[in-house]
C-alpha positions as CSV (number, residue, x, y, z in Angstrom):
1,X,45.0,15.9,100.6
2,X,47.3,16.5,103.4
3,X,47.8,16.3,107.5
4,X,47.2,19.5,107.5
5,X,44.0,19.6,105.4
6,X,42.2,16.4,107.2
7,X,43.6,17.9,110.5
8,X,41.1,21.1,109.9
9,X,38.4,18.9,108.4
10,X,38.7,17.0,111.7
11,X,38.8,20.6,113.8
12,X,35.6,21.7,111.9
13,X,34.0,18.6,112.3
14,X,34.4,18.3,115.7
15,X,33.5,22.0,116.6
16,X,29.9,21.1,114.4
17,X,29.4,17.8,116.4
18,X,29.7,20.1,119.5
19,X,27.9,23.0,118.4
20,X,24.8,20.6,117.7
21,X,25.1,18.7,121.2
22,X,24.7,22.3,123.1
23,X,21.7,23.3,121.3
24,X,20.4,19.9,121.7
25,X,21.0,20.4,125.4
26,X,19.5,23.6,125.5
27,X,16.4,23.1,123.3
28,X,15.5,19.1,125.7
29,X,16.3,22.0,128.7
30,X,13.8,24.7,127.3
31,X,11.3,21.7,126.7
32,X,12.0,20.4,129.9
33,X,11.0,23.8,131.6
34,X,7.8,24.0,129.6
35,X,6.7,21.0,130.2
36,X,6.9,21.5,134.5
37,X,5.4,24.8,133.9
38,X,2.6,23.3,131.8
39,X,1.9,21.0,134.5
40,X,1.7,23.6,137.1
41,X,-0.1,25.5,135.4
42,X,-2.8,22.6,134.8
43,X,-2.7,21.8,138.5
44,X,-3.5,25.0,139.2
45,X,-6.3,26.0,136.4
46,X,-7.4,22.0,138.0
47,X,-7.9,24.0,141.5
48,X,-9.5,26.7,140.1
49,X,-12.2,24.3,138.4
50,X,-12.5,21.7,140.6
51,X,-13.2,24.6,143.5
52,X,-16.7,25.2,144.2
53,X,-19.3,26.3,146.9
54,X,-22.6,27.1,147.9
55,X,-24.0,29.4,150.8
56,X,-26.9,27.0,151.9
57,X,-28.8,29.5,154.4
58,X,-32.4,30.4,154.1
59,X,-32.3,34.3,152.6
60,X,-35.5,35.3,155.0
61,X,-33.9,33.1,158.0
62,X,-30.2,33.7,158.4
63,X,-29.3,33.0,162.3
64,X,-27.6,36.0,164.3
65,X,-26.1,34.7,166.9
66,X,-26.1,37.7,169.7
67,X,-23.6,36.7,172.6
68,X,-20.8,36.0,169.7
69,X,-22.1,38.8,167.5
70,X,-21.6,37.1,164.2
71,X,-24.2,35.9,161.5
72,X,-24.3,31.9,161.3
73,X,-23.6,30.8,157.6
74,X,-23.2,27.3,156.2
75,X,-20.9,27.1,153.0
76,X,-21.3,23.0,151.3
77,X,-18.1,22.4,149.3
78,X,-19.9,21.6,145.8
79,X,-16.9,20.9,144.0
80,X,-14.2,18.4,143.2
81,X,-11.2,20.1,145.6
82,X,-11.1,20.7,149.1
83,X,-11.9,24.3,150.7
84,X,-9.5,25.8,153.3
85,X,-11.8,28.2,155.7
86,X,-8.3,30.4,156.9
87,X,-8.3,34.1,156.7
88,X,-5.4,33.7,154.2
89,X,-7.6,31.4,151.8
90,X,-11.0,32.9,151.8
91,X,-12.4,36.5,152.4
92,X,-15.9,37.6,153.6
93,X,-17.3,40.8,153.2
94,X,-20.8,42.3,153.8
95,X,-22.6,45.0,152.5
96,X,-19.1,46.5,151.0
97,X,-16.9,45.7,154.1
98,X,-14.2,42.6,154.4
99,X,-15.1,41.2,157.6
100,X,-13.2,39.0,160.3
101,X,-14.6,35.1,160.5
102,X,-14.5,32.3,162.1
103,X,-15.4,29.1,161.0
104,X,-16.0,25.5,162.5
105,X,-13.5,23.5,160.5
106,X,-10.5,24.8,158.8
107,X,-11.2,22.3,155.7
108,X,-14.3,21.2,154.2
109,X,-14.0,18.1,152.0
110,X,-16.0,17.6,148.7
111,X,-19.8,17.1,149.8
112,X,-19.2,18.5,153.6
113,X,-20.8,21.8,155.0
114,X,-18.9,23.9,157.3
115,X,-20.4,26.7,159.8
116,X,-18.9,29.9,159.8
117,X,-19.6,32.8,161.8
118,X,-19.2,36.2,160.2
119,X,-18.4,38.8,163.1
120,X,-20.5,41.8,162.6
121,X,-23.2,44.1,164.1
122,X,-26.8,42.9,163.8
123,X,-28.4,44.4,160.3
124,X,-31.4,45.8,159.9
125,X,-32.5,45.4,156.3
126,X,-31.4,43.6,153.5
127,X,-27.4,42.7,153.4
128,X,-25.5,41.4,150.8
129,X,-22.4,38.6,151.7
130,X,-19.7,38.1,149.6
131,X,-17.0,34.9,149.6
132,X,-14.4,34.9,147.9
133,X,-12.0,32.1,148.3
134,X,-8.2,32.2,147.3
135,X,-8.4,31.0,143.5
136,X,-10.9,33.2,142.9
137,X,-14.4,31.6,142.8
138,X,-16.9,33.8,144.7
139,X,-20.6,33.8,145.7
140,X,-23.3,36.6,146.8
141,X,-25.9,35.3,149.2
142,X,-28.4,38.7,149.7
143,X,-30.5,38.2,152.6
144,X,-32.7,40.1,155.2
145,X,-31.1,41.0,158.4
């Protein structure tokens, strides 16, 4: 066995142990990715879980309130996560129509009930209310206007 033999045994050796280190690299790098994209992803499917509400208004008895012109609804965060009450985070419509709001609070806390005041002409009849808030969970609340 030779220089020159050893000295390519040495070359192919070394081009092997380098080969293995970059996918070794890559695949901890792919993993890496995965796992922060996992964890996102549980944070947000978290959100989406912990996020609940209920519209705690009397059906026969929901206040319109004339010199604002805007039906009085109170939302009680019922879930885990906190509530943001922006027109970027939740949407209101009623009877088929997305509708402006304004609410009391821009956060309600697990347990807390906000006030908002949906901005509409006074109804005659029965109305249905939609909420949808930005992760997706939604209630109807029908009542008689």
């Amino acid at each position: 066995m030779g220089f020159g033999e050893v000295a390519s045994h040495l070359i192919l050796f070394i081009a092997a142990v380098i080969i293995a280190s970059s996918a070794s690299a890559i695949m901890f790098v792919t993993v890496q990715k995965i796992s922060i994209e996992a964890g996102e992803q549980g944070e947000i499917l978290k959100k989406v879980i912990g996020t609940d509400f209920s519209i705690i208004n009397d059906p026969a008895n929901v206040i319109y309130n004339s010199t604002l012109g805007a039906y009085v609804i109170y939302i009680k965060n019922t879930g885990t996560e906190e509530i943001l009450l922006t027109n970027n985070t939740l949407t209101v419509i009623l009877n088929g129509q997305v509708v402006n709001f304004q609410s009391d609070r821009v956060l309600i806390k697990p347990g807390e009930t906000a006030t908002i005041y949906v901005y509409s002409p006074q109804i005659n009849g029965d109305a249905k209310l939609i909420v949808v808030t930005d992760v997706g969970v939604k209630k109807t609340f029908e009542f008689s206007g």
